[in-house]
Structure formats: structure tokens, C-alpha cells
C-alpha positions as CSV (number, residue, x, y, z in Angstrom):
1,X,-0.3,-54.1,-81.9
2,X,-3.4,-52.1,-81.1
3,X,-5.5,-52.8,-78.2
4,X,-7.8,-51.5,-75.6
5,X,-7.5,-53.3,-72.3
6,X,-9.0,-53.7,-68.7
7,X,-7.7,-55.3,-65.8
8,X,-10.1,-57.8,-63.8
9,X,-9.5,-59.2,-60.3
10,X,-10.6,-62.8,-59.2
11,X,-11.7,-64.4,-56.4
12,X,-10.0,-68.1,-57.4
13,X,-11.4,-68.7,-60.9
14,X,-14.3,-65.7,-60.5
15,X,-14.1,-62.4,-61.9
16,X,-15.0,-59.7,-59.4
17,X,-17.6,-57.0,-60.5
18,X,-17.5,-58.9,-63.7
19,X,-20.4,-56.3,-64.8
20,X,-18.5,-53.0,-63.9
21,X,-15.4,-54.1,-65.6
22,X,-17.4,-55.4,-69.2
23,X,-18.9,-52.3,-68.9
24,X,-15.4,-50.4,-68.9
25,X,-14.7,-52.3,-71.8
26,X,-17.7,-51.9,-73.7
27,X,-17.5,-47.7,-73.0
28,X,-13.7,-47.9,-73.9
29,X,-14.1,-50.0,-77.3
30,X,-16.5,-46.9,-78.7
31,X,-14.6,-44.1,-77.5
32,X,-11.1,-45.2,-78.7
33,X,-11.8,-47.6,-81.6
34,X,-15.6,-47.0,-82.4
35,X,-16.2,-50.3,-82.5
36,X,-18.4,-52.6,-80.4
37,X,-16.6,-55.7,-78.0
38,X,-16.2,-59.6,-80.1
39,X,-17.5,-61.3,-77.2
40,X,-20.2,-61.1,-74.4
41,X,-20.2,-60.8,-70.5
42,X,-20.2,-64.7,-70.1
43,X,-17.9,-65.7,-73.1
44,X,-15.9,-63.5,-71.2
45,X,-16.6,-64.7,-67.5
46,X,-15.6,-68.2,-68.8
47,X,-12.3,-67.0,-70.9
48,X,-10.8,-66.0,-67.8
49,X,-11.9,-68.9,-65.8
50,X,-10.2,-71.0,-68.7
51,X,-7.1,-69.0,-69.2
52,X,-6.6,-69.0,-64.6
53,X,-7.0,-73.0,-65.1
54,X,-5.0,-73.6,-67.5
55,X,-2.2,-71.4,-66.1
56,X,-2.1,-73.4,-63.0
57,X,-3.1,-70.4,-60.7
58,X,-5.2,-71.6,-57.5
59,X,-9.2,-72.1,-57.5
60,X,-9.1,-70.2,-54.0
61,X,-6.5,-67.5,-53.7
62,X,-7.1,-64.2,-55.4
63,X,-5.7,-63.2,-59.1
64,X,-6.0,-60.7,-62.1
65,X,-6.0,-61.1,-66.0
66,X,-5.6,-58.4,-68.1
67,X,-8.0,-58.7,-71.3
68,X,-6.7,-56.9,-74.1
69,X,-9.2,-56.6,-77.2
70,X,-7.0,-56.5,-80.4
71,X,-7.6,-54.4,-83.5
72,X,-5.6,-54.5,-86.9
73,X,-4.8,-57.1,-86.2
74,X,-4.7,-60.9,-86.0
75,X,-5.9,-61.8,-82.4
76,X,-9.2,-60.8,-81.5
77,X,-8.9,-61.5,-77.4
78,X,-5.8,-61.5,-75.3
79,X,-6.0,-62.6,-72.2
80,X,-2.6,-62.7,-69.6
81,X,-2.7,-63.7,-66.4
82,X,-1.5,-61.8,-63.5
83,X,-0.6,-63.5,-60.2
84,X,-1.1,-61.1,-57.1
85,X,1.1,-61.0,-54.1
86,X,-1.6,-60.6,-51.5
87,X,-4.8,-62.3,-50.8
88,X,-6.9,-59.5,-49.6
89,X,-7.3,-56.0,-51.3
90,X,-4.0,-54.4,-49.7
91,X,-1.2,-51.4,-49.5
92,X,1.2,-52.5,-51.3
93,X,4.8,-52.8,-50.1
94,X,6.1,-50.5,-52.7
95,X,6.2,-47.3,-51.9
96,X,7.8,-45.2,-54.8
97,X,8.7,-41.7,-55.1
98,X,7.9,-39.6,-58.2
99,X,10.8,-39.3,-60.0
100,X,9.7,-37.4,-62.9
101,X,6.8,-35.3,-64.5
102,X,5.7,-35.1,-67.9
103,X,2.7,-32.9,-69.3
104,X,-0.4,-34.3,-70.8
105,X,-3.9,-32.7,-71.9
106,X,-7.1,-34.0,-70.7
107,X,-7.8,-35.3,-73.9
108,X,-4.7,-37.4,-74.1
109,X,-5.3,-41.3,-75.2
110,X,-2.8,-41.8,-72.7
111,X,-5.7,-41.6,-70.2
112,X,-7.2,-44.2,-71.4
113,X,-6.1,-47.9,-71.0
114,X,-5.0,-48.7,-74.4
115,X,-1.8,-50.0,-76.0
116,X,-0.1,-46.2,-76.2
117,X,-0.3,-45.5,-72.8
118,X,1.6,-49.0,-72.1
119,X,4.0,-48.4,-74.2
120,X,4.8,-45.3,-72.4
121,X,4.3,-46.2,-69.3
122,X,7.2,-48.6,-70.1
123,X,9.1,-46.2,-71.8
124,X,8.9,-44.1,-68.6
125,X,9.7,-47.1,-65.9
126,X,12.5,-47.7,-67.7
127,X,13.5,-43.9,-68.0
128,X,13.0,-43.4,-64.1
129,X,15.1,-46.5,-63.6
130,X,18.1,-45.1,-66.0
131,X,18.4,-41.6,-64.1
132,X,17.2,-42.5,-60.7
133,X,18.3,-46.3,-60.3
134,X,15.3,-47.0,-58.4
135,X,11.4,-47.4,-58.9
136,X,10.5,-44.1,-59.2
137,X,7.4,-43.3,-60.9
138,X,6.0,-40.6,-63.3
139,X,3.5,-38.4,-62.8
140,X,1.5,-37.0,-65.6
141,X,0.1,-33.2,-64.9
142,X,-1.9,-30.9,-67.6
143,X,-1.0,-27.6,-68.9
144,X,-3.0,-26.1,-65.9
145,X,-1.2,-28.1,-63.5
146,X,-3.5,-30.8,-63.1
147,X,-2.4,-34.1,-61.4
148,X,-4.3,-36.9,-63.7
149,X,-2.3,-39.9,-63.4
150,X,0.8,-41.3,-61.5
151,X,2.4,-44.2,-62.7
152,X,-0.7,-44.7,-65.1
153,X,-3.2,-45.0,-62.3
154,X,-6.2,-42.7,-61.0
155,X,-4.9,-40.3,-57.2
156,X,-6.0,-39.9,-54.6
157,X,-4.9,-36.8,-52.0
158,X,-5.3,-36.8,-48.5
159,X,-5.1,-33.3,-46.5
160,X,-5.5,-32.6,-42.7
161,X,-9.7,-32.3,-43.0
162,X,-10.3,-34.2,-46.3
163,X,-9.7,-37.0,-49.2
164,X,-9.8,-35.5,-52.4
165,X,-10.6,-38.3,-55.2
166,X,-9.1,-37.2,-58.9
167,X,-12.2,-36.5,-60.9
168,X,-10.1,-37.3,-64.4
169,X,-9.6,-40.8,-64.8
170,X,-11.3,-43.4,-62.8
171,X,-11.9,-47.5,-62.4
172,X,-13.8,-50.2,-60.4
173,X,-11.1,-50.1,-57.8
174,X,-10.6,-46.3,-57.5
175,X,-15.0,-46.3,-57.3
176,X,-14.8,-48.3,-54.4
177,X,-12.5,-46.8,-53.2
178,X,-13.9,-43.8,-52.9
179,X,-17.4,-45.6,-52.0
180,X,-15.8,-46.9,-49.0
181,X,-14.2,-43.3,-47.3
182,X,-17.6,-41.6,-48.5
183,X,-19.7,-44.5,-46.0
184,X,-16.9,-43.9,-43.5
185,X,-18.5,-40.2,-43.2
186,X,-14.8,-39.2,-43.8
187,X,-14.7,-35.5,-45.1
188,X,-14.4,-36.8,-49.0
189,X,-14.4,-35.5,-52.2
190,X,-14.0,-35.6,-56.5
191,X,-12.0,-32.8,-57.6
192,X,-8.6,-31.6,-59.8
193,X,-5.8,-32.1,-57.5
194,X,-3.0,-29.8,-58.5
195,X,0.7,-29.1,-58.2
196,X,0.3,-26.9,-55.5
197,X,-1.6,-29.6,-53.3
198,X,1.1,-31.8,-52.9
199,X,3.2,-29.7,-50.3
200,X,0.2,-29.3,-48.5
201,X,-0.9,-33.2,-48.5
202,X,-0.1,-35.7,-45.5
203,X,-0.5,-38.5,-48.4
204,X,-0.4,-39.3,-52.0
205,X,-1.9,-42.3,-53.4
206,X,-2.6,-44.5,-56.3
207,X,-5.5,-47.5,-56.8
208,X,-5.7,-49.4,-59.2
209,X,-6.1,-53.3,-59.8
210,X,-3.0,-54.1,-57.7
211,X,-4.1,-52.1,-54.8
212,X,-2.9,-49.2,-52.8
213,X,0.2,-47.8,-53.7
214,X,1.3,-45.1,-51.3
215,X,4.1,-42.7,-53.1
216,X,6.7,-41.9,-50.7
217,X,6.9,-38.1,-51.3
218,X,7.7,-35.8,-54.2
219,X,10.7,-33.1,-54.6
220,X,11.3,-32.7,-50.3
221,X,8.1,-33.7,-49.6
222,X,7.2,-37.0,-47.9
223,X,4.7,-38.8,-47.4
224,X,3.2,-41.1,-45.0
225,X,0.6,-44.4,-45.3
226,X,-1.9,-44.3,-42.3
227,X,-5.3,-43.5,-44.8
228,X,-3.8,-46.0,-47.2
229,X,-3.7,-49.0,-44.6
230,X,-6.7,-48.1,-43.6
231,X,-8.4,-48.3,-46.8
232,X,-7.0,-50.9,-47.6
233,X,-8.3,-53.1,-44.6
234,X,-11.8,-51.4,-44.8
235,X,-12.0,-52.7,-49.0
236,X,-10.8,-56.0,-47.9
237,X,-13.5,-55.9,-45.4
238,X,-16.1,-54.9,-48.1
239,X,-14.6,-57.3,-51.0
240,X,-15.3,-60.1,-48.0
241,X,-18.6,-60.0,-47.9
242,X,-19.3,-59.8,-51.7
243,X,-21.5,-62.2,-53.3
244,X,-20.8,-62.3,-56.7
């Protein structure tokens, strides 16, 4: 199976940002695949109001589907389901350690949310789990020593006088995100994070559709959660007040 894929958050049977996420999808279908999206913005919109409904998940409480767009193959649209554990945009109560490293180029399709990068990231989970016995994730670094992704998802690094957003891979989460510290007139910024920040960081993150996932350290390092809770609480805030 070949697929490109994005993963949209609900409000009960509503995607959120519909238009930022379709967008995503439409950018991601020419870069990978050359190839334009099989179905518009509301086709879309009522797909995954169908696909909520019919899965029995509530009209009021908050969700996700991932939409993967098939090629090669028989299935045009997938769509799955995804329940979420809290109802407001949150830190999750995960907190994983990295647990190993593996070296990528900035070019790599893995950055991009397609079916090779879940099939590693599943190779990797499962790798961590076999040598570690926990939920360690992996962190994927570039020949210079770039930090692009851990566990698959866009970091963010928090140091004594600023927040440092990874300028490599991004996504409507990680945007407003990073919308959110720069109207808090926090000291923030886009920029490589690198190897060599991570002893010097008071916190390592991850956002992505699932929320905030504070890592728990690295090597001897550890981490702690206090940005992460609250961001968290000021996006919920945000994500409150959003008309859609």
C-alpha cells in the first residue's frame, strides 16, 4: 500500500481547520506523488462526518481521523478513525524518553507523512520496545546533526531565555503552536535545533495531532513539563473560542 496521509482533529462530527489540513494534503499529493487530491474540501468535510457517525464516536466530544489517499492501488480514500483521550488540546500523559537515534537527510520522504515513514516509525516502536522494554521513542537527526523529528513528529526546544520551533517539518498543530508562544511575547523562534542543544534545554517536546508530548530526557539528561502544560492550556484556550 502507497499513501499519503494527514491527520485531522474534530470537534464532535467537525473537522478543525478543515482548510489548513486540505491544504496539507493538496501540497503533499504533488510533492510525493505528482498527482492532484480525488476529492474536494466538502466531499471531504462530509467523509469524515460519515465515517465519526458511523463509528459510534460522540457528536460532542473531540476526535481525529486519519485520511490516507491511496495510489497503486485499489482504494482511492481511507479514512480511520481515531478516538482521543482528552477533550481539550492537552500534554499528554506519556512522557517517553529517546531511546534511540537514527540519521536521516533533509530530503528524506520519511519527513513527509506518507506510508514509508509509518512503516518505520513502526519498525522503530517496536525496536525501542525490544531493547528498552518501554516506550521509548526515536529520534531522527541529519548528517550535520540536525534534530528533525522525534517519534515522527515536528520539536520543539525550550532554553532558559527562548523556545526554539524546528524549522524542518511542520503541521497545523505545531503552527499554532508556535502562533500561540509568539502572542504570549515569549522570547520564540524557528531554527535547526541540534545535538548539542539538548544538554543545554530545560525541555524537549513534540506536537502533533495527539497533543503535547513532553520527552522525559535523553542519554542523563532530563527533562521537565512546565512550557508544555502551559501551552497546552493556552491552545485549549484558543481552540475554545474557534468558530469554524
Amino acid at each position: 500500500m502507497s499513501y499519503i496521509y494527514e491527520a485531522i482533529r474534530t470537534r464532535g462530527f467537525e473537522p478543525r481547520d478543515l482548510e489548513k489540513y486540505y491544504q496539507r494534503l493538496e501540497a503533499l499529493a504533488h510533492r510525493v506523488v505528482a498527482s492532484p487530491l480525488k476529492f474536494s474540501r466538502e466531499e471531504l468535510r462530509m467523509e469524515i462526518a460519515e465515517c465519526l457517525r458511523r463509528s459510534g464516536f460522540s457528536p460532542t466530544r473531540n476526535h481525529a481521523v486519519i485520511v490516507r489517499c491511496h495510489y497503486y492501488g485499489d482504494k482511492d480514500v481511507e479514512l480511520l478513525p481515531v478516538e482521543m483521550l482528552y477533550d481539550d488540546f492537552s500534554v499528554r500523559a506519556i512522557r517517553p524518553r529517546i531511546g534511540s537515534m537514527e540519521r536521516v537527510t533533509k530530503e528524506s520522504i520519511l519527513l513527509e507523512n506518507c506510508s514509508v515513514k509509518d512503516e518505520l516509525l513502526e519498525i522503530h516502536r517496536i525496536k525501542n520496545l525490544h531493547l528498552n522494554g518501554d516506550n521509548s521513542v526515536t529520534m531522527w537527526v541529519t548528517e550535520d546533526d540536525e534534530i528533525v523529528a522525534i517519534d515522527g513528529a515536528p520539536v520543539v526546544c525550550v532554553f532558559e531565555n527562548e523556545i526554539r520551533f524546528s524549522e524542518s517539518i511542520s503541521g497545523v498543530e505545531f503552527q499554532l503552536a508556535y502562533n500561540v508562544v509568539a502572542e504570549s511575547h515569549r522570547r520564540v523562534a524557528k531554527g535547526a535545533i541540534r545535538l548539542s542543544d539538548l544538554s543545554q534545554a530545560k525541555e524537549l517536546l513534540i506536537v502533533d495531532y495527539r497533543g503535547i508530548t513532553a520527552i522525559a530526557g535523553w542519554n542523563d539528561h532530563n527533562y521537565m513539563n512546565i512550557t508544555a502544560e502551559w501551552l497546552a492550556s493556552r491552545i485549549g484556550d484558543v481552540e475554545k473560542n474557534q468558530n469554524f
